[in-house]
N, C-alpha and C positions, 0 to 999 in steps of 0.2 A: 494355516499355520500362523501361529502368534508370535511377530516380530516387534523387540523390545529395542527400541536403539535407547542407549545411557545417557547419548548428547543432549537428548530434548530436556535433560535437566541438567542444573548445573551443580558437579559434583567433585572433588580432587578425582576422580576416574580422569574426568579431562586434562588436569595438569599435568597424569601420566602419558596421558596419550602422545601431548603437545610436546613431550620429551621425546618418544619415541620419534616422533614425525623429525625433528629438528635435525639438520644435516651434520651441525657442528657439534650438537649431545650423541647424536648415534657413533663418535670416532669410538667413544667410550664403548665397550661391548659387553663391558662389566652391567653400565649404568641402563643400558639397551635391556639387557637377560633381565634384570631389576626390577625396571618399569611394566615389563611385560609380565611378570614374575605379581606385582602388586596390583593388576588388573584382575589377575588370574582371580587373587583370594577378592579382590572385592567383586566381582561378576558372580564367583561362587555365592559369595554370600547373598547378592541380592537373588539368587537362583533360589539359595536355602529357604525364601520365604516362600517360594509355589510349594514346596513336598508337602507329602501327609505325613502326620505327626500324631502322635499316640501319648494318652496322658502315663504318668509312673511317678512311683517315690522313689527317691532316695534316701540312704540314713547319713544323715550328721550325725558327728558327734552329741548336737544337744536333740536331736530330733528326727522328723521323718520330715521332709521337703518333696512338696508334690513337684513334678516337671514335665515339660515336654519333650519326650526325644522320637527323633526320628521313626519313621514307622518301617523304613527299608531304607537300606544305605545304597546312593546310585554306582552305578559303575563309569566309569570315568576311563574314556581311551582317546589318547592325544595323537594325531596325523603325524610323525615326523618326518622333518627332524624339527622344522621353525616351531613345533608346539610345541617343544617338550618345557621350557621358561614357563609357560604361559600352563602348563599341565600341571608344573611346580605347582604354582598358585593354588589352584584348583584342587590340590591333593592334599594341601596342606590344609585346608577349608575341611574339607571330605576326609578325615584324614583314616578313617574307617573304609572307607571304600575300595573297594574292587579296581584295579585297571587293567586297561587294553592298551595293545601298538598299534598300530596301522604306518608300514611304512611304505609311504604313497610320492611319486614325483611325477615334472613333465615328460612324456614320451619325446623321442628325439626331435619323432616330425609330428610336435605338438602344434607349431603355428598352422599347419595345413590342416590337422585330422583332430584337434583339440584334444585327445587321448593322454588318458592319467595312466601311467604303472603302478599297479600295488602289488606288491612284489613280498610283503610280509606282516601278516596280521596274529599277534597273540592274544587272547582276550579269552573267560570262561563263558560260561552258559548264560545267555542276555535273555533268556526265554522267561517274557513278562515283569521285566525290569525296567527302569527307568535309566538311561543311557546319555550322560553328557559328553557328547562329541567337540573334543577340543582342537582346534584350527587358526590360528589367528588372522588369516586373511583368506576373505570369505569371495573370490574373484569371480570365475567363472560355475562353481559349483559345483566342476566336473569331478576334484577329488575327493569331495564329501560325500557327493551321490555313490560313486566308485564304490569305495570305503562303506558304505551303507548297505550296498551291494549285496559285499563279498561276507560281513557282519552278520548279513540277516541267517547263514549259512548255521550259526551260531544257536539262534532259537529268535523268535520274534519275542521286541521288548515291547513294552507295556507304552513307553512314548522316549519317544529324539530329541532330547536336547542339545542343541546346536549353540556352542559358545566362540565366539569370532571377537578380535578386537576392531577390527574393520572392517563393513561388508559391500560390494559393489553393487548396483541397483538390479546389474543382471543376475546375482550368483542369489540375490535373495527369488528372483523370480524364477528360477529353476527350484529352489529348493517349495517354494510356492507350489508349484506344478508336480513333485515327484512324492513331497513326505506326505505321511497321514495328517489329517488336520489338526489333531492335538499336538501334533509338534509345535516346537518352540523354538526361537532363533533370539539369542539374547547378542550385540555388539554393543562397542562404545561407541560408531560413529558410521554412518550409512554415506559412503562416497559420491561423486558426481558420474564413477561409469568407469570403462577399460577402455585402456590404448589399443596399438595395433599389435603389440604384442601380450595382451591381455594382463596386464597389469593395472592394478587400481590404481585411480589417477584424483586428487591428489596421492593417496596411501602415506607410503613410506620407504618402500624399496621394496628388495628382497628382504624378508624376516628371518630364515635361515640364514643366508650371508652373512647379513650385521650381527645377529645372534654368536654365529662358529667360524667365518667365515669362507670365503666363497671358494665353492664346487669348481674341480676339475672337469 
């Protein structure tokens, strides 16, 4: 698998990120949806340069202008509920695109048994498609594999793109271990590891919470 972290260059990706992370910008939830929201389009877009692209004219008004566009538009399904900001992003880049649901959380006795519920998946036909999997925090791996799972049920796609704004050292070595190697894992920023309650650490919290806030 081809894992792309964004930090090893220096880019405004980071000065969203550094918004997100910040204890006293995240009161904002506006400013939170936002950040995550403009990570979305610029991850998309540096995504937009791997596809394959097919040459075509257009007509203008004074002419025929040769271009390149897309040669298959990917489909795009975001984990909710913490992606969906961050799906935003991402859909509006794509904005042709196809998308999916997956609506994926911790089981109750997740600290003991590490088990994800995915309790509701919409998405069309992924049979030899190109698929960006939207997640913004990339911990233990377990909902992404899950979700990957229950997708494949769908038809097999052509390759996994994996889009996270932050990923734990372990949830990239699971996703190492599980997808086909043409997958791709694109983040902004690869963390130091998980607590004991499997939270990335530094991170930024819960994403879902700060985004809607928090669960009963």
């Amino acid at each position: 698998m081809l894992t792309i972290n964004l930090s090893q260059t220096n880019s405004i990706a980071g000065v969203y990120l550094a918004a997100l992370r910040d204890i006293s910008i995240q009161q904002d939830r506006f400013k939170f949806r936002l950040n995550l929201k403009r990570l979305g389009e610029l991850m998309a877009y540096e995504v937009s340069k791997k596809l394959d692209y097919t040459s075509a004219a257009v007509q203008t008004p004074l002419g025929n202008a040769k271009v390149n566009l897309l040669k298959e538009q990917p489909v795009v399904i975001a984990i909710m509920r913490a992606a969906l900001p961050f799906f935003e992003g991402v859909i509006s880049v794509f904005d042709q695109a196809d998308s999916g649901f997956v609506g994926a959380y911790r089981a109750p006795d997740f600290q003991e048994t590490k088990s994800i519920s995915t309790n509701y998946i919409a998405s069309g036909n992924l049979e030899g498609k190109t698929v960006l999997l939207v997640d913004p925090m990339l911990a233990t791996g377990n909902s992404l594999l899950d979700a990957i799972s229950k997708l494949d049920s769908l038809g097999k796609p052509e390759k996994w793109i994996i889009l996270s704004v932050i990923a734990a050292p372990e949830g990239v070595e699971a996703l190492n271990k599980n997808l086909p190697e043409n997958s791709a894992l694109w983040c902004a920023a690869i963390d130091s590891g998980l607590n004991e309650k499997s939270y990335i650490v530094p991170g930024l919290g819960d994403a879902g919470d700060l985004a809607y806030g928090e669960k009963i």
